[in-house]
VMD Tcl script that draws the C-alpha trace (Angstrom):
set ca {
  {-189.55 104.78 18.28}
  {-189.56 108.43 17.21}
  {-191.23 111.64 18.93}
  {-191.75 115.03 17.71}
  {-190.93 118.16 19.86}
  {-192.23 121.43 18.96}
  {-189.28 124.05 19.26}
  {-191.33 125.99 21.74}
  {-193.23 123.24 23.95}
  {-191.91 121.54 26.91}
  {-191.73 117.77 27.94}
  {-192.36 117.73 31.61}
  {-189.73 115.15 33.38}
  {-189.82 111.16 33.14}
  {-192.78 111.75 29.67}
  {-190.77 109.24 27.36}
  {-189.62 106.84 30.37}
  {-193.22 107.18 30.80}
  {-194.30 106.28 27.67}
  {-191.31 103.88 26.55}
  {-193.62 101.79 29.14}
  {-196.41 100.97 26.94}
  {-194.16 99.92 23.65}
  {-194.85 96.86 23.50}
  {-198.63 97.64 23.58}
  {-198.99 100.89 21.23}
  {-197.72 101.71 17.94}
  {-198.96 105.64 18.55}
  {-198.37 106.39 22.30}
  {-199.64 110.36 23.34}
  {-200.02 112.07 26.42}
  {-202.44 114.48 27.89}
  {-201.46 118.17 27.29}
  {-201.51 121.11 29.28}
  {-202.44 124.32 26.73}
  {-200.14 127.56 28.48}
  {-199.58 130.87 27.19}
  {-196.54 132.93 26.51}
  {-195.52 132.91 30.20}
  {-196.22 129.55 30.71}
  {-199.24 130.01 32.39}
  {-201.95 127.04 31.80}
  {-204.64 128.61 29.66}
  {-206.50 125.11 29.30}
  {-206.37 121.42 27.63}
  {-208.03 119.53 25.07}
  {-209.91 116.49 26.18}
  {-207.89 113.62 24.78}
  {-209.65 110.47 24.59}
  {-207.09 107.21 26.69}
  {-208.96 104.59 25.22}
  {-207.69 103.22 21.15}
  {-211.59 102.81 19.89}
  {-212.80 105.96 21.36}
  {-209.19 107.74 19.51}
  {-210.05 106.10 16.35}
  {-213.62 106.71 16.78}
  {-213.00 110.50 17.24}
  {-210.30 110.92 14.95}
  {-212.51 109.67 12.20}
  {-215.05 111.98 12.98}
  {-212.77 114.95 12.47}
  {-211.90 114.84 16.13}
  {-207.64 114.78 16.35}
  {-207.19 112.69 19.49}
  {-203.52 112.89 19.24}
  {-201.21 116.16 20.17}
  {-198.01 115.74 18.27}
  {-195.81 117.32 20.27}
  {-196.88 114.13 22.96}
  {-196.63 111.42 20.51}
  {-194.29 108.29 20.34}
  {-194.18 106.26 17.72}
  {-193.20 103.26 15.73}
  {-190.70 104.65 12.95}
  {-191.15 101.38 10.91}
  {-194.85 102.30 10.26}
  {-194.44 105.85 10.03}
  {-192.24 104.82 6.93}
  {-194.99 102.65 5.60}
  {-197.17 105.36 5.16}
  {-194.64 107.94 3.88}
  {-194.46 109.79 7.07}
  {-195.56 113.15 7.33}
  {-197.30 115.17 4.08}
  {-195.11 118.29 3.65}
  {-197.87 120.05 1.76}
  {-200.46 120.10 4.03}
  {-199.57 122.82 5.74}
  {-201.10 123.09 9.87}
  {-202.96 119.67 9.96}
  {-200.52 117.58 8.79}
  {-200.16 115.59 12.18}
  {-203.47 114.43 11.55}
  {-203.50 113.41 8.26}
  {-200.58 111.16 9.61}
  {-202.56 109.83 12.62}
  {-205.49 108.95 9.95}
  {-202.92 107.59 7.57}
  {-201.86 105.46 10.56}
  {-205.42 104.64 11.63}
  {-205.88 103.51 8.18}
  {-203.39 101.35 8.47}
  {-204.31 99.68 11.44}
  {-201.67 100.86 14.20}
  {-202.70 100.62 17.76}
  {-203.56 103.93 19.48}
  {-203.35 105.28 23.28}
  {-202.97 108.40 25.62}
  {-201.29 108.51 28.87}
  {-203.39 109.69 31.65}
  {-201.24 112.56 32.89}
  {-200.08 115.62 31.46}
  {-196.78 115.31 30.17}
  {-195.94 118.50 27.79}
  {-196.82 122.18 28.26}
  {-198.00 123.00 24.39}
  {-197.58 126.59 23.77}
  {-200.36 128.72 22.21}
  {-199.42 132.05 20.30}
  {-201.83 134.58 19.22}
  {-200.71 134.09 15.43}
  {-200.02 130.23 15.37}
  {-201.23 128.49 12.69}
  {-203.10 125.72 15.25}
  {-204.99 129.21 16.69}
  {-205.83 130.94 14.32}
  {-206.64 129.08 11.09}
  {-209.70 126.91 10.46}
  {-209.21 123.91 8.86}
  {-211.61 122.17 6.46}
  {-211.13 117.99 7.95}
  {-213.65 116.73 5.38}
  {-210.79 117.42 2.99}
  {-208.46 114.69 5.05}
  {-211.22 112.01 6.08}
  {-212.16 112.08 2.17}
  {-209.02 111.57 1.34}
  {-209.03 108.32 3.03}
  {-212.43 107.60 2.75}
  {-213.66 108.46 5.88}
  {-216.59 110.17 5.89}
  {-218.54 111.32 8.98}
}
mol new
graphics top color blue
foreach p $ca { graphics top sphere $p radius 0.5 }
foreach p [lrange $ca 0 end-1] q [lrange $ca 1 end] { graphics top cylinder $p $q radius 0.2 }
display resetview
């Protein structure tokens, strides 16, 4: 398995005992997310689907399902599909969740919120709108 930690989010204790739990189930395993600001203080949280068909469902409607700071996954498919796309620059966890969708990897999210994902007034994942016909085109998913 491999995970991805953000240099400025925080795993909350036990998230990959909790998540080593459903390997044998999930090729993509995520958790729910707390949003928090500079000071740590929770500012919100996206509403992350738990179910695989209602991930896929959403993902393919433009919807990313998956926070990539909270994801697990298989590195053996990750290096089927090339991993991540260095020149999409901002979305490119998603394009890597639809590559993996397209590929027919099993999807899930934890229940509980297992990483505090920092928001900064001048992130890229703030402040930038991002044109996700581009990505399900590109796979030929179209909404």
């Amino acid at each position: 398995m491999s995970a991805i930690q953000d240099d400025d989010d925080v795993w909350l204790p036990k998230k990959l005992e909790k998540q080593i739990e459903f390997i044998d189930s999930f090729d993509v395993i995520g958790t729910q997310i707390f949003y928090v600001d500079e000071n740590e203080n929770i500012t919100g949280k996206p509403n992350l689907s738990l179910i695989h068909e209602e991930i896929i469902k959403k993902c393919l409607n433009g919807d990313n399902q998956i926070a990539n700071t909270s994801a697990i996954f298989k590195k053996d498919l990750a290096l089927k599909v090339n991993c991540w796309d260095e020149n999409i620059i901002g979305i490119e966890d998603f394009d890597f969740w639809l590559k993996l969708i397209k590929l027919g990897c099993n999807f899930t999210n934890l229940k509980k919120e297992l990483v505090l994902h920092r928001l900064h007034k001048n992130s890229n994942f703030n402040t930038k709108k991002w044109d996700l016909e581009i990505l399900l085109k590109k796979y030929k998913y179209e909404n």
